[in-house]
Every structure is written in C-alpha cells, then in structure tokens.
DRENSE-735308 format. One record per residue (C-alpha): residue in three letters; y, x, z. Coordinates in steps of 0.05 Angstrom, whole numbers, plus 5000, padded with zeros to 4 digits. Example, Ala and Ser with C-alpha at 12.3 -4.5 7.8 and 13.67 -1.06 7.14 Angstrom:
2
ALA491052465156SER497952735143
***
This chain:
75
UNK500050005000UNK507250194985UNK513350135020UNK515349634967UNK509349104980UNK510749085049UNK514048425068UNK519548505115UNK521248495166UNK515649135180UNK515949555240UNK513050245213UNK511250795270UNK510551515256UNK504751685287UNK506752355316UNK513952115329UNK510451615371UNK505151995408UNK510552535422UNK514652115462UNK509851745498UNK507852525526UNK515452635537UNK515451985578UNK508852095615UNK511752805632UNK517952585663UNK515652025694UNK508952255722UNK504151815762UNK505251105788UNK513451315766UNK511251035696UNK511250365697UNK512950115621UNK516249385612UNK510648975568UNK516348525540UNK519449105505UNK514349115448UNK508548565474UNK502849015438UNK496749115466UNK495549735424UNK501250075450UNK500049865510UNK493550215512UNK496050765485UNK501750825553UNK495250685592UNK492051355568UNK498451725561UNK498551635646UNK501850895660UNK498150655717UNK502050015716UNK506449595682UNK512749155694UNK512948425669UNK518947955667UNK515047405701UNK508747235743UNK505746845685UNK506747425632UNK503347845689UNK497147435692UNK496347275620UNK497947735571UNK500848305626UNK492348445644UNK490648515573UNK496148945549UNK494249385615UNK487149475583
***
C-alpha cells in the first residue's frame, strides 16, 4: 500500500521513532513513576507495548474506563 491509497484521516507511526521514546519515557520515569493516561491514544497495542517498556500501571479518566477497557489496554 501507498501513501496515496490510504484513506484519511491515518495515523502513521515510525516504528523506531516510537519505540525510542517509549525507552526515553520508561527511563525517566522508572518504576510505578510511569503511569501512562489510556485516554491519550485508547490502543491496546500501544498499551502493551508501555506495559513491556516498564508501565506498571495506568491512569484512566474515570472508574468505568478503568474497569472496561483500562484492564485490557493494561494487558
């Protein structure tokens, strides 16, 4: 696929941009310090990917985001 048969709106990630930072963030926040807001981006992937890079937790606007899609998105 090509940039032009994407339909927009597309959110592309670089890859390496992307794992980079998550190590930059991990590094200067280490431990339970971490704690990424799910509503942010609301993608379990990514979420996962926090969850290995050394999130232990993460913050939710509400107690029903928390118990619904806040446990999946924490893995």
């Amino acid at each position: 696929m090509t940039l032009r048969q994407l339909q927009t709106p597309a959110l592309l990630v670089d890859a390496a941009i992307l794992a980079a930072n998550l190590g930059t963030l991990a590094a200067a926040l280490p431990g339970p310090r971490l704690r990424p807001h799910v509503k942010a981006h609301k993608c379990t992937a990514l979420a996962r990917r926090q969850a290995a890079a050394g999130a232990r937790s993460f913050t939710c606007a509400t107690i029903r985001r928390s118990r619904g899609p806040g446990r999946r998105w924490a893995g």
